[in-house]
N, C-alpha and C positions, 0 to 999 in steps of 0.2 A: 407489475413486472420489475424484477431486480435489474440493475444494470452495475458493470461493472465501473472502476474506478478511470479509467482512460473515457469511459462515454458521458460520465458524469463530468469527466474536466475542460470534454468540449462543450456541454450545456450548461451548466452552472453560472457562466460569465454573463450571458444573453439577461439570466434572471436577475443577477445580484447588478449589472448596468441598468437595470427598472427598477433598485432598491428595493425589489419582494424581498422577503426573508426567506432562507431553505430551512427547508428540515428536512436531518440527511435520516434515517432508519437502516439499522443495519446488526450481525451480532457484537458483542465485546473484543475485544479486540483486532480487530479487523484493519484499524488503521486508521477510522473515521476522525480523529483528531487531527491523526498527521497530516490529513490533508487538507482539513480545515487553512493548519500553516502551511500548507506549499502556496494555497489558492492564497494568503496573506502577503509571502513572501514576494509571489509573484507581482503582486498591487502594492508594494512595498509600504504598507499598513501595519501598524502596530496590531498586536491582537491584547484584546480584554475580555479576559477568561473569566467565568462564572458559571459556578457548578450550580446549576438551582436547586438543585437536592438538596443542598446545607444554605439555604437563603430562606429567610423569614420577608413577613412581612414588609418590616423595619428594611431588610438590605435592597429591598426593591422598592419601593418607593420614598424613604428616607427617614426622615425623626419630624417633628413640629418643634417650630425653632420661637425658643422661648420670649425672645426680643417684642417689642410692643412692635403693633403692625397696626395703621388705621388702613381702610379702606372706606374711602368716601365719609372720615368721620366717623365711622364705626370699628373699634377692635377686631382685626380678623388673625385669623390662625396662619403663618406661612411654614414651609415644609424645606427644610434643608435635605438636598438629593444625596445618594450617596457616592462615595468618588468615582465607582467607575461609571457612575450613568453621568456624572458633570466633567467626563474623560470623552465618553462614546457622544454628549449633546455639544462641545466646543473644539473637538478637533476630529480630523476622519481616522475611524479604527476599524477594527474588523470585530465587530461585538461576537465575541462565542456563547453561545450559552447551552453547556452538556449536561446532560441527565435530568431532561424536564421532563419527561415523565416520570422522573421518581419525586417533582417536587409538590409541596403542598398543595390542594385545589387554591387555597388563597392567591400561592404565590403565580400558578397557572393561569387563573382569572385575571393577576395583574398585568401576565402577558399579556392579554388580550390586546391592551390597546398600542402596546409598543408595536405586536405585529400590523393593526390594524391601521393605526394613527400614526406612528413613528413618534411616538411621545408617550411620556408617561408623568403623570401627575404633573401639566405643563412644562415639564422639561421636553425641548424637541429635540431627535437626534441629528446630529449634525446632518449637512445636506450630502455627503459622502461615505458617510457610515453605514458600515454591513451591516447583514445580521444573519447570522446561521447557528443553527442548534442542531445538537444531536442526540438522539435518542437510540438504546435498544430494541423497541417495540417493533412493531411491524409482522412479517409473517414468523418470526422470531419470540414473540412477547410474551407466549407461553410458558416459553423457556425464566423468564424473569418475572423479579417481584417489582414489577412497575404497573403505574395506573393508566389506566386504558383512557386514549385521548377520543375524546367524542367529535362525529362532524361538523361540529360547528367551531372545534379547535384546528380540527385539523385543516378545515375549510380557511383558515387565516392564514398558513404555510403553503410554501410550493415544497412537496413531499419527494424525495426521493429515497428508493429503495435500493440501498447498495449492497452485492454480491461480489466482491471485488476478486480478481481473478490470481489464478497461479501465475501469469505473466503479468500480473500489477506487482505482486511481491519482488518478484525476480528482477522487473527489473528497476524499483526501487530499493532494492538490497546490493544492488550490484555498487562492487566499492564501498558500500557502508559496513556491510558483516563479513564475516572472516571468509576465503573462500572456501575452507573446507564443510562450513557452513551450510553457505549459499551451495554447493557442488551435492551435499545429503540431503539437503529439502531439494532441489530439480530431480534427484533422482529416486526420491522419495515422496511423492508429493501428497500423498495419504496423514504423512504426520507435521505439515505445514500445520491444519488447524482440523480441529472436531466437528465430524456434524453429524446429526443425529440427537439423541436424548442424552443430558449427562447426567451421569449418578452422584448422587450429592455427597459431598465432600471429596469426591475424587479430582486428581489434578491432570489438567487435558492442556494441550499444548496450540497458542494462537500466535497471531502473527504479534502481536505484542510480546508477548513471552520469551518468543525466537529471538526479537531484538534485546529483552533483558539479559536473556540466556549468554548471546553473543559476547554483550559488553564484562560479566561477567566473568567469563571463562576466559576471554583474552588479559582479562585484568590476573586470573590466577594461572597462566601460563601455561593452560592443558593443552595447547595444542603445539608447544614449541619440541623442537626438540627432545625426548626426552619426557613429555608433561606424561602427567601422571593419571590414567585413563581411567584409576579408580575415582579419582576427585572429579575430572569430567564426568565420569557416571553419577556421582552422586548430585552435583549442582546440576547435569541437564534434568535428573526426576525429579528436583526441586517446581523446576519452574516449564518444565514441558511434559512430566507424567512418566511413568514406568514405560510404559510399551516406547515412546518415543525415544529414551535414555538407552535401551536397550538396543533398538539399528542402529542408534547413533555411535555409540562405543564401536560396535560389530564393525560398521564402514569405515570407525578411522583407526582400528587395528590394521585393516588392509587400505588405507588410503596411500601406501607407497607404492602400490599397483595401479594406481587411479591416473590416470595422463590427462593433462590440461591442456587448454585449446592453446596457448602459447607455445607446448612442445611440439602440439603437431604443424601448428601454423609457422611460429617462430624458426621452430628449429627440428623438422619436418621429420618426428621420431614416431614412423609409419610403423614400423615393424613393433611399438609396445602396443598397438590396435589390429594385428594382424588376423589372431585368432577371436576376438571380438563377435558376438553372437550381433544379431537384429537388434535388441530392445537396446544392447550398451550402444550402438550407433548411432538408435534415436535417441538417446538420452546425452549423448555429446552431438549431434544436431542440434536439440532445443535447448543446450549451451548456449553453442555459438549462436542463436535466436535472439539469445535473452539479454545475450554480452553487447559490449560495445564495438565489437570485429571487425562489421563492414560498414560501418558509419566512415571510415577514411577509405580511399586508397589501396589497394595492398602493394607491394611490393613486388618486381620480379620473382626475387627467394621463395616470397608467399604464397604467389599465384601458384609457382611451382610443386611447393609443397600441399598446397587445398588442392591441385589436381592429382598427385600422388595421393592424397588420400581417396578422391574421391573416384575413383577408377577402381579400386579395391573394394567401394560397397558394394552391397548387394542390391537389386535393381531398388527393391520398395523404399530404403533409404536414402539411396545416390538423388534418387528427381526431390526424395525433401530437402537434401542439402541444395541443389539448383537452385530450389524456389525460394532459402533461404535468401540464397544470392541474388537471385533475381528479385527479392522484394525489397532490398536495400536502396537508397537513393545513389550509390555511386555504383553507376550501368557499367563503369569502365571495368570493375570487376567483373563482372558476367560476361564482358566481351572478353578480355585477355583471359579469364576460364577457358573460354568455351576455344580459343586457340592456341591454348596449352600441348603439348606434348610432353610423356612420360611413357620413357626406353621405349619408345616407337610407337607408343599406344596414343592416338589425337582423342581427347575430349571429346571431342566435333562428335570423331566415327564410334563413341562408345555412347556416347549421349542417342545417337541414332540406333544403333541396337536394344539399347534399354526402350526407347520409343516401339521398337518393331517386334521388341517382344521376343530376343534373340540372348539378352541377356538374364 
């Protein structure tokens, strides 16, 4: 069973405090890197990255080092490691190691003992040191040209299969990608990434891409003022695929109709959502879900204006915005909601109608 990126960042820590090694399974771009480095960052751990796909023999377990050596009297061979195993065996790192199923069986077999033993060719890894890899394989593998890990490989890993969700993206893009961005993938959420079969050679749009796509296009000023939407069209089919390049243009020709949770919140511009159908509602609900809104406080002004808006939705939408609010850790806003008043309308008494099925 898949699980997503939030369930993985509560279990992972349990395994990698018992020095198991993970292996994460997952599709390409999905994010499986990045979070390699959150969980690094967090353990404030260098990471030592090594692609196994491009490592031989030689890069995993080292050279034979030419210097006379006796043992017991007798000439032996000794093995000079290579830097990042004599990095990951003398200080604590967070060993990455991505794309081992595409790396040689040689070099597969040499895992063996690192996962097994925490050492490899008498080098041992430091007493702190991770180890996580990652792979595309999984219910995935079909899709790629990678070597299928057998159980007795896989039996050396603790395996997780990740699925990482529209509200992982969301809310690790929040503040990183531009928000006209982040605002067409939540209300887009079909061209976030592919699934299904891909036709080969065609370009399909992942959460990796979105983030190359972002930096990009900010770098060539498509969305300022003025930017120029043929060039945004052409660099978003570059790196996200036709169909995705195509809503993308459409939503930011009309993105000066688009109201952000700031105007309504901040600066309580109820009447640019007036005429506003169900799905635009829900999709500025799972905005403000995704944002960082009710992590604080709100303000008199604010409370004021989220019950101005929220007195205008329609019943199916208004109890999802409540539960927004109600699943926030700061109660205080659900309490000053819920004693709002707007132009004589209470909160209280409209929340009680939509409960009784009157609204």
């Amino acid at each position: 069973m898949a699980v997503d990126f939030a369930t993985f960042l509560t279990t992972a820590p349990w395994i990698l405090d018992s020095k198991l090694p993970i292996l994460i399974r997952g599709r390409h771009g999905v994010g499986k890197s990045q979070v390699v480095y959150q969980i690094a960052d967090h353990r404030t751990l260098p990471v030592v990255e090594r692609r196994a796909s491009q490592m031989t023999e030689g890069d995993l377990l080292g050279l034979p080092d030419t210097a006379d050596t006796e043992i017991n009297g007798r000439k032996a061979t000794t093995w000079n490691a290579p830097d990042w195993l004599v990095v990951a065996c003398t200080q604590p790192v967070l060993l990455f190691l991505d794309e081992v199923d595409r790396a040689t069986p040689e070099v597969r077999q040499g895992l063996f003992e690192l996962t097994d033993s925490r050492k490899i060719n008498g080098w041992h890894l430091h007493a702190d040191t991770l180890v996580i890899a990652a792979v595309n394989g999984g219910e995935h593998g079909a899709q790629y040209q990678v070597g299928e890990m057998d159980p007795a490989e896989l039996d050396r890993w603790t395996v997780f299969d990740v699925e990482p969700s529209i509200e992982d993206w969301l809310k690790w893009a929040d503040g990183r990608i531009a928000g006209i961005v982040w605002d067409f993938v939540n209300q887009n959420h079909v061209h976030l990434e592919h699934h299904g079969e891909f036709e080969p050679n065609k370009v399909y749009p992942s959460r990796r891409s979105w983030d190359r796509f972002n930096t990009t296009a900010q770098s060539a000023g498509v969305f300022d003022e003025g930017g120029d939407l043929n060039l945004l069209f052409n660099i978003a089919t570059a790196f996200v695929g036709f169909e995705a390049a195509v809503s993308l243009k459409d939503f930011v020709e009309k993105y000066e109709w688009q109201v952000t949770i700031e105007e309504l919140i901040d600066e309580g511009k109820i009447e640019r959502v007036a005429d506003w159908g169900i799905n635009d509602h829900s999709a500025m609900i799972e905005k403000m879900q995704a944002s960082s809104i009710f992590i604080e406080e709100l303000t008199d002004n604010q409370i004021f204006n989220l019950a101005s808006y929220f007195v205008i939705l329609p019943s199916e939408v208004a109890m999802k915005l409540w539960t927004v609010v109600g699943d926030s850790d700061i109660v205080d806003n659900c309490i000053k909601l819920h004693k709002a008043e707007v132009n004589g309308v209470k909160v209280s008494d409209h929340l009680v109608r939509i409960l009784g099925g009157a609204e």
